[in-house]
C-alpha positions in Angstrom: 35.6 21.2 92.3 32.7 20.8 89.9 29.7 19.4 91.5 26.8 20.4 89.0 26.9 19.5 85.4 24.3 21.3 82.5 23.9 20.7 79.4 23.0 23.7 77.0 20.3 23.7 74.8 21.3 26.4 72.7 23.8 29.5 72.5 21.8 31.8 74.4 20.6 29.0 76.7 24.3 28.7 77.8 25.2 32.6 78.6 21.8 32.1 80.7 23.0 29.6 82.3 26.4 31.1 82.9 24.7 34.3 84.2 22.4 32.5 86.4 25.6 30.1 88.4 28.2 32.8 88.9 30.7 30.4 89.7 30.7 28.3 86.6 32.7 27.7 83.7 31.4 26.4 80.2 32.3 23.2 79.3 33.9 22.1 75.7 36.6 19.6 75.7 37.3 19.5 79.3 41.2 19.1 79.5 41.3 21.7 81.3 38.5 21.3 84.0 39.5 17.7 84.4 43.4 18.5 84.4 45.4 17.4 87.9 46.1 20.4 89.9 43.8 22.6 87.7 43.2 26.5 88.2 39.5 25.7 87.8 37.8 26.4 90.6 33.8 26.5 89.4 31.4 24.8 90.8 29.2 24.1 87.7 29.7 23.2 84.4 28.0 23.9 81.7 28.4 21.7 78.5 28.7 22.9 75.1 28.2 20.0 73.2 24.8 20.7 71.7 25.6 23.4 70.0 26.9 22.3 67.0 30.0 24.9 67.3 32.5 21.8 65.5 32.2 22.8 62.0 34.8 24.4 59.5 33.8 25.9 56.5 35.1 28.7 53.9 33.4 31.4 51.8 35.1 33.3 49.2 38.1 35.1 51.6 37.8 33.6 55.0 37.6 30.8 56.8 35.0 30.2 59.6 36.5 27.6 62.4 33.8 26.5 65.5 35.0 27.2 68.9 34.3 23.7 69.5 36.8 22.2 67.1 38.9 19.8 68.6 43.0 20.0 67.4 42.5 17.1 65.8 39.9 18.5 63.1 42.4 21.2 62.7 44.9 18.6 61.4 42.4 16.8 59.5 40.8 19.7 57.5 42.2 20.6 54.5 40.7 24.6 54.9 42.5 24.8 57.8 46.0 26.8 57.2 49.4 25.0 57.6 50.7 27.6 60.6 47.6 26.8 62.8 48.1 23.2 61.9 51.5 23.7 63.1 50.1 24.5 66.5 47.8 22.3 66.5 50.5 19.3 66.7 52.6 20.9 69.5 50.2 19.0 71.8 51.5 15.3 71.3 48.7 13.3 72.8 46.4 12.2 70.3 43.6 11.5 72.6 43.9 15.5 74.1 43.9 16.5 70.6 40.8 14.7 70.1 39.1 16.5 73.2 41.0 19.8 73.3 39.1 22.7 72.0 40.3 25.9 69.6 37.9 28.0 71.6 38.7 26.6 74.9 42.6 27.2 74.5 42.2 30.9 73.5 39.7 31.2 76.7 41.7 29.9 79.5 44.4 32.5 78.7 47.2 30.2 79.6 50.8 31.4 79.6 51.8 28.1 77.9 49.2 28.1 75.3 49.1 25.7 72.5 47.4 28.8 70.1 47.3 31.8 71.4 50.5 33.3 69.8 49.7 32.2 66.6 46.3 33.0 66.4 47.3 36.4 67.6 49.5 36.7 65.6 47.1 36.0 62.4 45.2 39.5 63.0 41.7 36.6 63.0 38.7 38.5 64.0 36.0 36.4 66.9 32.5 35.9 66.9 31.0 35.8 70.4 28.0 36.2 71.9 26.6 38.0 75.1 23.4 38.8 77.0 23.0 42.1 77.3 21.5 43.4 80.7 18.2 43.2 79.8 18.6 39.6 78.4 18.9 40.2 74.9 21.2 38.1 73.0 23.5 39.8 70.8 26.2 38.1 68.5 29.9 40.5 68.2 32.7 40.6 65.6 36.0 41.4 66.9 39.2 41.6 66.4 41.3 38.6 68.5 43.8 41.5 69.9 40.9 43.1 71.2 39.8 39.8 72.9 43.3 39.2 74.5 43.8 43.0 75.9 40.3 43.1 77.0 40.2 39.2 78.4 38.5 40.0 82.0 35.4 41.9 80.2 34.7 39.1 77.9 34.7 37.2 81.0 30.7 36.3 80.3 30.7 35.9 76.5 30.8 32.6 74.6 33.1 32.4 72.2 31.3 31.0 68.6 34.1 30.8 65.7 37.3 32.4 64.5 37.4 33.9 61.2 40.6 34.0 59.3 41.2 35.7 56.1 42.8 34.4 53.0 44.9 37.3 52.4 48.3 36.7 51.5 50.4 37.0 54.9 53.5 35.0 56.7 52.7 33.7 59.7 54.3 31.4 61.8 54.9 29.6 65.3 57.6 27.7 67.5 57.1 26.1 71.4 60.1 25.7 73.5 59.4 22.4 76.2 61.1 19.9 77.6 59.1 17.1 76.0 55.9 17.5 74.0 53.7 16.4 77.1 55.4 19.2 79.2 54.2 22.9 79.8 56.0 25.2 77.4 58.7 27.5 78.6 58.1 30.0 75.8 55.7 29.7 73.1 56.0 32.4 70.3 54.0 33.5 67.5 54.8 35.9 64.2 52.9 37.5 61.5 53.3 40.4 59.0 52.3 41.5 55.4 53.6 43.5 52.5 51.4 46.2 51.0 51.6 47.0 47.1 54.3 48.9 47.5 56.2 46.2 49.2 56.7 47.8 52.6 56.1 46.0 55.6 53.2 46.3 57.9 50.7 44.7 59.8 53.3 43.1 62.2 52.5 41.0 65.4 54.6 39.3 67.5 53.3 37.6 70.6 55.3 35.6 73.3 53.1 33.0 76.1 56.4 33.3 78.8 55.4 30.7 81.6 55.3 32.8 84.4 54.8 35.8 82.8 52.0 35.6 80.5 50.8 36.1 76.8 52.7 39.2 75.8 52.4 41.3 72.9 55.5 43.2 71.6 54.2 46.4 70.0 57.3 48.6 70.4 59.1 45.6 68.5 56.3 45.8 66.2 56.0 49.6 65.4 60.0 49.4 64.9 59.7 47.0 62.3 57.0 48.8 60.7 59.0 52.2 61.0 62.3 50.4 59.0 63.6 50.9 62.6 64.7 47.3 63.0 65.6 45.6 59.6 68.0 42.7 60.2 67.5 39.6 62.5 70.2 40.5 65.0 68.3 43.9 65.0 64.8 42.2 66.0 66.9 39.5 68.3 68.5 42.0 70.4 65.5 44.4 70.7 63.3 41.2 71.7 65.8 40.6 74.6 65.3 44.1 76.3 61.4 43.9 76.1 60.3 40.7 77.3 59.1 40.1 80.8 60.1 36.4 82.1 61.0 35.1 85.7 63.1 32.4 87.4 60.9 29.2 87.5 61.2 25.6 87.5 61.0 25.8 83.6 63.8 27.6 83.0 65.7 30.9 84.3 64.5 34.7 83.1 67.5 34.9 81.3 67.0 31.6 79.2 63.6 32.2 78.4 64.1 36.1 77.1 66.9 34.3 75.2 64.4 32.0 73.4 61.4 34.4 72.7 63.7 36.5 71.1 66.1 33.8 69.1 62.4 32.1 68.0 61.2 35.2 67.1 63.7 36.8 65.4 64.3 34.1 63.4 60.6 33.6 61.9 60.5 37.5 61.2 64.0 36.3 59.1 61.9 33.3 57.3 59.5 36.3 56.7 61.7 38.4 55.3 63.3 35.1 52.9 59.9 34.4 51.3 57.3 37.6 52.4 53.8 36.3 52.7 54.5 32.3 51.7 
C-alpha cells in the first residue's frame, strides 16, 4: 500500500529519490498502482509528472515518444505509426487511455501487456537514465530486446523515450480477450524487413501468454531468416511446439498456444502479401 507520495523535480532528482526509498515505485499514469488487487506492493511513490517526459517529436529518420505519453496522445499524434496506434486502442476505456503511460506499460512487464509485443517487435531502441554508484547521472541508448531480457537489472533506471526508426519494415499486432476491458489471453506482436536483395531478415516475433509471460520466439525467428520456414502453415505449426502457456481461468494451454501461433502466423502471412507496408 502506498503511504508516501513525492514529487520529482527533475530526472536525476527521481533515480535519487528511487535509490534513497528502496521500496518505491515511480509514479506516471498510475493505473497500475491504483489498480484493485494490484502487484504493487511499494510503499512510496514517486511522481513523474514534472518532468516534461509527454512530448513526441521527429527528426529526419526517427521518432522520439516520452515515456510519459499517455495512449491517448498516441492515437492523437499524427508521427506516431499506425501499428503502435493499433495497440494503443486495444485498451477500450477512454479515461485509462488518458492516464495510461507508453513508458509505464513496457515497465511493469505484464504478461497481458497492451505494448510490449509490438514494441518489441519494432527492433525501437530506449533512452534511460541511471545513477551510477558514485551518483553520477548518466543517460543510455539501448536496444528494447535488451531492456526485456535484461528487465531485473534495469530495475533502478528511468525510462525517458522510445526511439523508433522510419525505415521501411512490417510490423504488426493482435490481443485475444474476452472483452476489451478484460486481461488478454494472448497478446502477440510481429515484425520483419527485406534487405536489397529482397531476403528476409530482421524478424521478431513476441507472444505476452497470461500466465506465462512475454516470450520471444527466436528459433521461430532464425528459421524464417534461414528460408527454414516459408509458408504460414510452416510458421503456424512451428509456433505451436515452442510456446510456453498454462491452464488458467483465461483459457486452457492448448487454446492459448493455438492463438499465438494462428495470430502470429497469420501477420508473418500479411508480411509476406505486402513486405514492409
Amino acid at each position: 500500500m502506498i503511504q508516501e507520495f513525492l514529487i520529482a523535480d527533475d530526472i536525476k532528482n527521481a533515480l535519487a529519490l528511487k535509490r534513497n526509498n528502496p521500496r518505491s515505485i515511480f509514479y506516471a499514469g498510475g493505473t497500475e498502482i491504483n489498480r484493485l488487487d494490484s502487484t504493487i506492493e511499494a510503499k512510496t511513490a514517486i511522481s513523474l509528472v514534472k518532468l516534461k517526459l509527454n512530448t513526441i517529436t521527429e527528426d529526419g529518420s526517427t521518432i522520439h515518444i516520452g515515456s510519459m505519453v499517455t495512449f491517448q496522445q498516441l492515437l492523437d499524434s499524427p508521427l506516431v505509426p499506425q501499428w503502435l496506434k493499433d495497440a494503443a486502442i486495444f485498451c477500450g476505456s477512454f479515461p485509462k487511455r488518458n492516464m495510461a503511460t507508453i513508458g509505464g506499460n513496457l515497465a511493469l512487464g505484464r504478461d497481458d501487456s497492451y505494448l510490449a509485443p509490438v514494441l518489441l517487435a519494432s527492433r525501437c531502441r530506449l533512452c534511460t537514465a541511471s545513477l551510477t554508484e558514485n551518483g553520477n547521472y548518466c543517460e543510455d541508448n539501448v536496444p528494447i530486446r535488451e531492456y526485456h531480457a535484461y528487465h531485473n537489472q534495469f530495475k533502478g533506471t528511468l525510462l525517458i523515450a522510445f526511439i523508433i526508426s522510419k525505415a521501411p519494415r512490417f510490423i504488426g499486432t493482435l490481443r485475444f480477450s474476452n472483452t476489451v476491458e478484460s486481461h488478454a489471453a494472448v497478446t502477440v506482436g510481429f515484425g520483419a524487413s527485406v534487405d536489397g536483395e529482397g531476403v528476409i531478415d530482421h524478424v521478431r516475433m513476441y507472444a505476452a501468454v497470461k500466465g506465462s509471460g512475454i516470450q520471444r520466439l527466436s528459433s521461430i525467428e532464425n528459421a524464417i531468416e534461414n528460408g527454414e520456414l516459408t509458408t504460414e502453415t510452416d510458421v503456424q505449426l512451428a509456433i505451436v511446439g515452442v510456446v510456453e502457456a498454462k491452464d488458467d481461468f483465461f483459457g486452457s494451454s492448448a487454446y492459448k498456444r493455438y492463438i499465438a501461433s494462428e495470430s502470429l502466423a497469420k501477420l508473418y502471412a500479411k508480411f509476406l502479401e505486402g513486405g514492409t507496408k
